[in-house]
N, C-alpha and C positions, 0 to 999 in steps of 0.2 A: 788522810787520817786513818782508813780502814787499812790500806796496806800497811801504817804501821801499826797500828794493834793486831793485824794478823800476825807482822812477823815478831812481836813478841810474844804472842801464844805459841808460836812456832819453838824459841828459843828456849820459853818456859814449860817443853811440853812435859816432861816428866811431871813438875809440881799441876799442871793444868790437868792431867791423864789422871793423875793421885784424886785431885779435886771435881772432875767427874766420876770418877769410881765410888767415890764418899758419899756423893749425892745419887747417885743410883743409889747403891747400897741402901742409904737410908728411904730412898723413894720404896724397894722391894720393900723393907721392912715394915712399912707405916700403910701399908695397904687398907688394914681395918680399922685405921687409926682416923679422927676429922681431918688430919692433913695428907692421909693416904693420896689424892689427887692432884696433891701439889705440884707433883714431878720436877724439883729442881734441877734434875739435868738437864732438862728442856732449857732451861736459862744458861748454862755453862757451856750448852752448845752453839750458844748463841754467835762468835766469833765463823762458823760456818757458812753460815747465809750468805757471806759474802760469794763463797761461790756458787750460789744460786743462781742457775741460769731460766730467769722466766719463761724462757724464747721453746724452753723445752716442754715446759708444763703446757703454754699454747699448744703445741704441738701433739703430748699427748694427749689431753682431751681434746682434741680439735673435734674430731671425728663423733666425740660424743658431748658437743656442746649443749643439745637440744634437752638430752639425758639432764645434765647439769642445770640448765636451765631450771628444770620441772621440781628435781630435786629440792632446789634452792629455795625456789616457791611454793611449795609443799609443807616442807621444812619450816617455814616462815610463818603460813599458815597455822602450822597444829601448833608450834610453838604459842603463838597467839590468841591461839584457842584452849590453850595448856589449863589443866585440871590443878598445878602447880606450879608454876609463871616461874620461881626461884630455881625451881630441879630441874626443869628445861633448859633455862639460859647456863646452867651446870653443865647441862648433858652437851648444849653448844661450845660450851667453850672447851670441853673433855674433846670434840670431834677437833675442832681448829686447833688445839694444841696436840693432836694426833697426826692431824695432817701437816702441822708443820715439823714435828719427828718426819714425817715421808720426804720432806723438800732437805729434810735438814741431810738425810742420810744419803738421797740421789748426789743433792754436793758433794759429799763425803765421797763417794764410791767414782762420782764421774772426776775427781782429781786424783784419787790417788788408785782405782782400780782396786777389782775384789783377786784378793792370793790365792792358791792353791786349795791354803788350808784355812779360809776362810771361816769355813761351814763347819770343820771337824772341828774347829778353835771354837765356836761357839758352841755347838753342842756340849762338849768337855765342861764349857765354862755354867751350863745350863745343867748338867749333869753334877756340878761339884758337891753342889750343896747338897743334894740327897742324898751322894755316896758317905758323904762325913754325917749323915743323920742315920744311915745304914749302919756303918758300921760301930758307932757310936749306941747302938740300939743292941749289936751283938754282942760287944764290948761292955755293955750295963754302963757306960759315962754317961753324963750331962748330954742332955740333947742342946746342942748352940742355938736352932732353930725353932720355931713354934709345929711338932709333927701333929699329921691329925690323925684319929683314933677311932677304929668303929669295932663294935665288940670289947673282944680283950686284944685286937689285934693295933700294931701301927700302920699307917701309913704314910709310907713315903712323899713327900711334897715339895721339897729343897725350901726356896725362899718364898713361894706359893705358901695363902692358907687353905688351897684346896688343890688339891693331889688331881683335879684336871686338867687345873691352869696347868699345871706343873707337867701333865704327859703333851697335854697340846701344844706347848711352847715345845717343848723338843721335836715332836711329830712334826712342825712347820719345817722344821730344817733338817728334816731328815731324807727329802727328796734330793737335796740339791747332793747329798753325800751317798746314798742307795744310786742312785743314775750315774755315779761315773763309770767312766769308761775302766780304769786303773783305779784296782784297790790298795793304796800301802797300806803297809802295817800301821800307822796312825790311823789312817783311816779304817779301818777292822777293828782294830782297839774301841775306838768312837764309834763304830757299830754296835759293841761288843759291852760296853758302858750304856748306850742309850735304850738300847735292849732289854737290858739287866735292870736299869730306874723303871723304866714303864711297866714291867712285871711284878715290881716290888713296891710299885707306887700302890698294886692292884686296882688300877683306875681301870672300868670295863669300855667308859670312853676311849683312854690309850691303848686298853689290847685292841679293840676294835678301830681304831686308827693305823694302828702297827701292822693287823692283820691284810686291810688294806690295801696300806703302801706295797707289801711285800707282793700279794698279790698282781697287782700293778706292773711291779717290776718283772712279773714273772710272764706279762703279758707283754715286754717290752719287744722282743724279738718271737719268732719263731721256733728258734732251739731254745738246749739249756746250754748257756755260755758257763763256762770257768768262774764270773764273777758271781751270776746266780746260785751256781752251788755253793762258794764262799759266804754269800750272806745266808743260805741255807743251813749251812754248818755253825756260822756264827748264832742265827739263830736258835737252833735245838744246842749249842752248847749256852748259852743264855738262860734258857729255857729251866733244863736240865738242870745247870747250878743252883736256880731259884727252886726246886722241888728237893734238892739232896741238901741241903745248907738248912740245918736248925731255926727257926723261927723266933724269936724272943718277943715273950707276950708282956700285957701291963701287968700282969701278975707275978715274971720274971721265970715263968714256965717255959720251956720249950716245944716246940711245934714243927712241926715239918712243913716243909712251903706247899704242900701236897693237902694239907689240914687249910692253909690258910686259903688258897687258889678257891678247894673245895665252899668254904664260910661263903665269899663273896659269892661265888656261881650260885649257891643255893638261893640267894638274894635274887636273882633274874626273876626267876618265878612272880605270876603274879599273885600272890598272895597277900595278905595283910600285912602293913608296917614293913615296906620294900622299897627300894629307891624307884625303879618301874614304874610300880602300881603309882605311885605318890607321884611320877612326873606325869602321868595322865590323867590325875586331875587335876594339876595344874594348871595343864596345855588344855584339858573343857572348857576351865575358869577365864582364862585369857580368852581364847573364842568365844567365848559369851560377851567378853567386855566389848571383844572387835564387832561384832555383831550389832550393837547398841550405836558404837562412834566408828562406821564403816569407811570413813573419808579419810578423815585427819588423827582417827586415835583419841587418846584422851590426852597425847603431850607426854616428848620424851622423859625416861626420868620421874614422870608424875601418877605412875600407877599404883606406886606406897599409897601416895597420900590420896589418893580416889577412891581407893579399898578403906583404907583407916576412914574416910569420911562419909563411908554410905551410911543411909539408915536401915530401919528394923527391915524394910520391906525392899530395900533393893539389896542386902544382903541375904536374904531368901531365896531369892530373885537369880543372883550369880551363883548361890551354894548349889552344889549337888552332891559332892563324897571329899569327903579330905582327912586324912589319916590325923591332921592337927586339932580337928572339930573347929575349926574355925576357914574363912578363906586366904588364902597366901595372898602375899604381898608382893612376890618375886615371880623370875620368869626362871622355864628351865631350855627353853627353846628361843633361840635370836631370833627364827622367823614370827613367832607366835610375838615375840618381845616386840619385834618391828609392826605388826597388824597390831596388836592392840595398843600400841604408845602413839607410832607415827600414821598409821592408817594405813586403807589399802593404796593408794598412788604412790607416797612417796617410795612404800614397797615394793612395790611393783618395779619401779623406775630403778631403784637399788637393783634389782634382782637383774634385773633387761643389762644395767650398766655391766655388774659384773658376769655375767654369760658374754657379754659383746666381745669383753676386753680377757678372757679365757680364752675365749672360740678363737680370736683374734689370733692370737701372739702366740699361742701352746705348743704349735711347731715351727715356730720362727727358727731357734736355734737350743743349743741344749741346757743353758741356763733360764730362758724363756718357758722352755717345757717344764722343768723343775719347779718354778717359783709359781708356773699354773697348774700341775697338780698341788701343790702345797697350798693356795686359797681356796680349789677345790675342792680338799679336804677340807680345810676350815669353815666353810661354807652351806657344805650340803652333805657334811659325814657328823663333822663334831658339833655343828650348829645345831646341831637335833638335839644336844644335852648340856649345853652350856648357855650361858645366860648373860654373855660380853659383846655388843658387837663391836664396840671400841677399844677393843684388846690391842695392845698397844704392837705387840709381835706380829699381828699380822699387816700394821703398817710399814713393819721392814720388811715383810717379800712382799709387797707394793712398789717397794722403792727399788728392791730389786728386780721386778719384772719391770720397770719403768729403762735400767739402766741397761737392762739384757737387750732391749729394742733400741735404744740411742747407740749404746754399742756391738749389733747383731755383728756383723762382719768378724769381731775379734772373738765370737764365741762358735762360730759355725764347725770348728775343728778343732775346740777347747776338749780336756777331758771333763768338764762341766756342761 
């Protein structure tokens, strides 16, 4: 029965591929919406599982079963312990259907292999929508997208309602396409585009991502290769265009991308009513909560409602600066978000698992290296300013660093 509803998904893929796209689509779109979480493509992928091979999952956690273990039972624990019983078993079932996107896409990749142009195809495709809100912002049209705005200025975000998500998802896949051996011209292009969104998203998360990567690569060898000045060039012409290319404001004034670069940078500063200032006390307020539930957290998910539900004297108690005059209810840091929701262990164990399985695999071979600078990054660069741990992209280079090690051998001599 599974072999034959495989092969008619097979036969029906165009209409099956349309009908995944729709549902994505609408999953990017409903993000802020109560069914934002629903992720129907998770169900349309469902004919995939068949090639799931368990024997591999054993295999790779084997080595950190103990890790899992502890996790499991941690997890278990502060859920049960949860400050919001309902937001918890939400934030559980957000994890298992993330983790079954990881099983879903290892199938994927271990039957039919990852192409060439994989990674340039996805960036592009990650890249679209911001370019058609770009130039749709120069052009004075209709924005198709919902962009976000600070000042009188835009920003860039594509299908993102925040212009991090939107450099972070790129910046994940930008390793696997900066580290090859061989630049084609799609691939430069795709440099040359994802570039150009991260500077015009002005997200200081994405330059300081991008800054980074490039870095990185520049530590790759010893000389400077042919391909490093390429992405160097690509980069200052990136750069470049974004400072000489007119700026169109909400008032439908003109600006130079030199005016807008400048707006945000003066923003660093810690000063009054600054993005900064304001994540640091944030990241107090959270450390005060961990401080209080140093084990198990107050239960993932359930920090809204622990804030919304103190009284006079324990909101006193966690206040100390906040540009809102009241205390926040969000996190802006995934570590800070992990210690104060799930406590110290099950963090800790998070932290240990993914150091193991980096330190691990990083020089296996060159698709392995790639997809472990890219958690790296996500982890212990952009996790300082973002407030996702179950960002759903970073369970595709999960599944890619999963696939690079079942198939090491066919990557040792790959230009990937």
């Amino acid at each position: 029965m599974k072999d034959f509803f495989y092969r008619y998904i097979i036969k029906m893929k165009y209409a099956y591929l349309s009908l995944v796209l729709a549902s994505t689509t609408f999953d990017l779109l409903s993000i802020k919406t109560p069914v934002g979480n629903l992720k129907l493509a998770y169900l349309f992928c469902l004919p995939f599982i068949r090639l799931v091979t368990f024997n591999y999952l054993v295999r790779y956690f084997h080595a950190n079963k103990v890790m899992i273990f502890f996790l499991a039972t941690s997890l278990s624990i502060t859920i049960l312990n949860s400050y919001d019983l309902i937001s918890s078993l939400k934030w559980l079932t957000l994890l298992v259907a993330n983790l079954y996107l990881f099983i879903i896409l290892f199938s994927y990749f271990n039957k039919n292999g990852l192409e060439q142009t994989t990674f340039e195809n996805t960036a592009i495709l990650l890249c679209l929508p911001g370019i058609i809100q770009w130039l749709c912002i120069q052009l004075n049209l209709t924005i198709p997208f919902l962009s976000q705005t600070h000042g009188f200025f835009y920003r860039i975000n594509g299908l993102s309602y925040y212009s991090n998500f939107f450099t972070v998802a790129i910046s994940l896949f930008l390793p696997f396409i900066l580290f090859k051996k061989k630049l084609t011209n799609h691939t430069m292009i795709t440099l040359f585009l994802s570039f150009f969104m991260i500077i015009q998203s002005t997200s200081r998360t994405g330059i300081l991502l991008l800054t980074f990567l490039i870095f990185i690569k520049l530590l790759t060898n010893s000389y400077i290769s042919k391909n490093k000045l390429k992405i160097l060039a690509i980069l200052t012409l990136s750069v470049f265009s974004g400072l000489i290319i007119p700026e169109k404001t909400l008032n439908n004034s003109n600006k130079s991308g030199l005016d807008k670069i400048s707006f945000f940078a003066n923003e660093l500063k810690l000063t009054p009513a600054t993005s900064p200032l304001e994540r640091t006390y944030i990241a107090t307020q959270g450390l005060k909560v961990f401080a209080d539930f140093p084990l198990f957290g107050v239960g993932p998910l359930a920090y809204e409602n622990f804030i919304l539900k103190l009284d006079s004297k324990s909101i006193e108690k966690y206040y100390s600066k906040s540009l809102r005059k009241s205390l926040y209810w969000h996190h802006e840091n995934i570590w800070i978000e992990l210690l104060a929701c799930n406590g110290a262990i099950f963090s800790i164990i998070f932290l240990l698992f993914i150091i193991c399985n980096i330190t691990k695999n990083i020089f296996r071979n060159p698709l392995s290296y790639a997809a472990s600078v890219s958690l790296l990054t996500y982890y212990f660069l952009a996790g300082q300013f973002v407030q996702n741990v179950l960002y759903p992209p970073v369970f595709v280079i999960w599944a890619i660093l999963g696939y690079s090690i079942t198939h090491e051998n066919n990557y040792h001599h790959s230009d990937i």
